[in-house]
N, C-alpha and C positions, 0 to 999 in steps of 0.2 A: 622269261621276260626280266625278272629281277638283274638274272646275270647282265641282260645286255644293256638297263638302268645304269648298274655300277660301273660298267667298261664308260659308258659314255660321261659318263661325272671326269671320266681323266684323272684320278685320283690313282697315287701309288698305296695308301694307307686311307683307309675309312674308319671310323667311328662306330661302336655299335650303336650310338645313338642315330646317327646317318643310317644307316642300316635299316633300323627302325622307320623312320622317316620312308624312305624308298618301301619297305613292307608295307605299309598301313596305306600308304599310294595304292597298292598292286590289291587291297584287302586282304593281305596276308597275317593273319593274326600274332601277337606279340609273341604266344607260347610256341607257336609254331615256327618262327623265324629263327631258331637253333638248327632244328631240321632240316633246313632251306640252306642254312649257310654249313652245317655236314655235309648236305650233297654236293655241295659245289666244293667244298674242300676234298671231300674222300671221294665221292665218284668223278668228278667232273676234272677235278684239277686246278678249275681259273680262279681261283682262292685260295687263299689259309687263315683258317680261324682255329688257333688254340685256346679256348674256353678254358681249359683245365691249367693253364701253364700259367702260373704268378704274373702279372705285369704284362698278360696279353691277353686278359679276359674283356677288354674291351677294344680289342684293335685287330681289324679285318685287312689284313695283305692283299693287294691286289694285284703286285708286280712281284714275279719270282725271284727278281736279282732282289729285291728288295727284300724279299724275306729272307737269302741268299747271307747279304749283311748282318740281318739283325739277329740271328742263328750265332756268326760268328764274333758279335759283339758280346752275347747270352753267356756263349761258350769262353769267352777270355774273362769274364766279368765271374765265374768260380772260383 
């Protein structure tokens, strides 16, 4: 359900605070919304959330060309 919240927002790039927003709709708890957005990143595919990665710990991908870009923006920017 989460997932198909975030497809229909129409959104290329979300917010973890949006994110948040949409979870606490769904009663999905705040500690648990990591979880939620791993699966959909690692199992699922229809996201990318790099937590771990500087400057994208709060920014949720929702379009693959889009993360496609910003990969290669990351990468010129070394």
């Amino acid at each position: 359900m989460f997932n198909i919240i975030m497809r229909s927002k129409d959104k290329q790039i979300m917010t973890l605070d949006e994110c948040r927003d949409i979870a606490k709709d769904l009663g999905i708890s705040h500690e648990y919304l990591p979880k939620v957005l791993w699966f959909l990143h690692y199992r699922v595919g229809s996201l990318l959330y790099y937590s771990e990665v500087q400057g994208f710990e709060d920014i949720i991908i929702c379009d693959t060309k889009v993360s496609q870009l910003l990969c290669l923006i990351v990468l010129l920017s070394l």
